[in-house]
N, C-alpha and C positions, 0 to 999 in steps of 0.2 A: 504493500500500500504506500502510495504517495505520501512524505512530511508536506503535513501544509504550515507546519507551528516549527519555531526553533526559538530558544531561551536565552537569556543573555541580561548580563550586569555591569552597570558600569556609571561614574563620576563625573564622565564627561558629557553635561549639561548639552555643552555647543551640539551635539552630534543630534539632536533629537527639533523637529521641527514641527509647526501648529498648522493646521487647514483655516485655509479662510471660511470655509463652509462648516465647518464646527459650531458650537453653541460658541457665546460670547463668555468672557471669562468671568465667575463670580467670586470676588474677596472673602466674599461673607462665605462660598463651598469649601474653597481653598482653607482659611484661617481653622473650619469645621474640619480638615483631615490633617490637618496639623495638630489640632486636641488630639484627634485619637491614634493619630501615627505614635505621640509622643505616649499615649496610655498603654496601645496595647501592640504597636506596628503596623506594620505595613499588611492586610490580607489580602489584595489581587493586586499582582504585577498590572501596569500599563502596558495595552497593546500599542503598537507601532506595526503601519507596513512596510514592504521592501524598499522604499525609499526616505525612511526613518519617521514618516508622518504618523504624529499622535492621533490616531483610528478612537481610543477610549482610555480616557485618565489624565486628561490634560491640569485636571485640579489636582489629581493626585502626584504628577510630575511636579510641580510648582510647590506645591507643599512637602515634598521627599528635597528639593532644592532650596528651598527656605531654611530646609534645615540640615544643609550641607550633608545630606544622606546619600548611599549608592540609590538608581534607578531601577530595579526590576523590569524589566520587560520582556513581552513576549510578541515574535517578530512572525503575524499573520500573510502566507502568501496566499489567503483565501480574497484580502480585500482586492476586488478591481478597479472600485470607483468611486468618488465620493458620496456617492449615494448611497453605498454600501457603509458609511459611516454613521447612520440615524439606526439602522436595521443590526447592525454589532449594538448598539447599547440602549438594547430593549431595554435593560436594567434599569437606567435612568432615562426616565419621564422627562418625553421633548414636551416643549408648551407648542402651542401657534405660533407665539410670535420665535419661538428659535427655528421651526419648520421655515417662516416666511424667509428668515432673514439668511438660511441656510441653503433654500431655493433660489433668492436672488442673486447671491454669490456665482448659483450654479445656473447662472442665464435665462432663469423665469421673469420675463417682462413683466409680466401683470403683478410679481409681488416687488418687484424693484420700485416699480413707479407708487403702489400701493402706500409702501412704508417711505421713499420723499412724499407723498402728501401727508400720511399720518405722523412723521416729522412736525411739517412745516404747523400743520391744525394743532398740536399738541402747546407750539410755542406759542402759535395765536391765543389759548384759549387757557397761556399760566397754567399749565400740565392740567386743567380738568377734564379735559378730552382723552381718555390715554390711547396708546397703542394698537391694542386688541380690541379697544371698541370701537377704534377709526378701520381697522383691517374689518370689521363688522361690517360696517355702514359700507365701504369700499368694495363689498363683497358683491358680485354680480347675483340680482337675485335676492333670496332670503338671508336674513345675517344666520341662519342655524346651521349648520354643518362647517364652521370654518377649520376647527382643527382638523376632520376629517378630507377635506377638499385640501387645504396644504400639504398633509398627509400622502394624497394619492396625486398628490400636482395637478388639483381640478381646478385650484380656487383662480375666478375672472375677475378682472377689474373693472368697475363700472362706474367712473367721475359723474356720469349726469344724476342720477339718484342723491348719492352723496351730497355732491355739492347742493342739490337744494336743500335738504335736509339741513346741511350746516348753514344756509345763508339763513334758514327760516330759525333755525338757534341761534343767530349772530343778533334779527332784529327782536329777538324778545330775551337776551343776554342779561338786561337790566332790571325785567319782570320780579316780582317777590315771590319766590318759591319756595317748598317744604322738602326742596331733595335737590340733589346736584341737577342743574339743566344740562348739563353733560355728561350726563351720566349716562351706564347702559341701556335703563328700563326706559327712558327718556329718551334717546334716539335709537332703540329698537321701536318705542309706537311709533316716532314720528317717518321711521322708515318702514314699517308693514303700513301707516294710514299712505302713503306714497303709493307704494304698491297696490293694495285692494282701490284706490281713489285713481289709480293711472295719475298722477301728479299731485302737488298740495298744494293749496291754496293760500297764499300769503296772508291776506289782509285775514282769514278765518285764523290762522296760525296765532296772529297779531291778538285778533281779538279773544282767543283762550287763555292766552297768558299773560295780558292785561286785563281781562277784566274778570279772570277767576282766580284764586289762589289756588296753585298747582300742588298737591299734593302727595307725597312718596310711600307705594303702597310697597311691602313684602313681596307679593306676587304678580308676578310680571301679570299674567291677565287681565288683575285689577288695575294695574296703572295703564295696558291697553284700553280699557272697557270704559275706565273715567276719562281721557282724554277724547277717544273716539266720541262718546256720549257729547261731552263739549263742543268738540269738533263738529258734528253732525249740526246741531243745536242754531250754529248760525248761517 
């Protein structure tokens, strides 16, 4: 039978390289395998492929480095591709947004462009907008299935839905509400009343959130069911 795995230990740092389509790096994972490196050791080697790329354990490398420790690793000739690098580490749980931002590295238009606008909305709106609810609203279609559509590299980008959505949150921004206006439960109604309405209607938009207090329910239903009610209304 074919070696598809060969083992190997060593101090030299340099020799070992990061994918740009990998998660991004988290201090706060890293700093967490550095308690327990230091409690109990080290329990799985870092994979690397045949061309030294960190495959799985780039927090645990950086953390074995922080503390001037050898590396363990184990040297897969199974990976072919970087896509082959989400599917090695089942173990740890990709989000959406590390899917999005690990498709676009790997030439997915639609989530390239997706995250510069949920960039740009994020700074507009002093982080109340965040990420994963602008890759929502951006989603072609329904905002429900986005981790699975990243996942299987379905997810579309749709700027005309979106943007009116966010202009119709831009002009009642100042409104007095009982829950983030930028929040999820808030621009998922205002994106399914888009959808089932084929467009929204500004000056109705205007007059719900001026001349009601918006209220923030538990369950998504209820804050669809209360605003659609509103909406209707005028």
């Amino acid at each position: 039978m074919k070696t598809t795995f060969s083992l190997g230990e060593t101090k030299q740092y340099e020799k070992f390289r990061f994918l740009e389509s990998n998660r991004a790096i988290s201090v706060k994972k890293v700093n967490k395998f550095i308690s327990s490196i230091k409690r109990q050791g080290l329990q799985i080697p870092i994979v690397i492929n045949e061309d030294k790329f960190i495959v799985d354990g780039q927090h645990r490398f950086l953390a074995l480095k922080k503390l001037n420790m050898n590396i363990p690793y184990i040297v897969s000739k199974a990976w072919k591709s970087e896509e082959d690098t989400i599917t090695m580490q089942e173990g740890s749980k990709w989000t959406a947004l590390d899917y999005c931002k690990s498709k676009a590295v790997l030439g997915n238009k639609d989530c390239e462009r997706a995250l510069e606008i949920a960039e740009l909305w994020r700074f507009d709106t002093k982080k109340k907008l965040t990420v994963i609810t602008c890759l929502e609203l951006l989603k072609d279609g329904s905002h429900t299935g986005l981790l699975v559509s990243l996942k299987n590299n379905s997810y579309r980008f749709n700027l005309k839905v979106a943007k009116k959505v966010y202009e119709c949150l831009d002009l009642v921004k100042d409104c007095p509400v009982g829950t983030n206006l930028y929040g999820q439960k808030i621009v998922r109604t205002l994106k399914t009343l888009y959808l089932k309405n084929n467009g929204l209607d500004e000056k109705k938009i205007v007059k719900v959130f001026s001349k009601n207090y918006i209220k923030g329910f538990a369950s998504e239903k209820d804050q669809y069911d209360y605003i659609k009610d509103l909406y209707n209304k005028y």
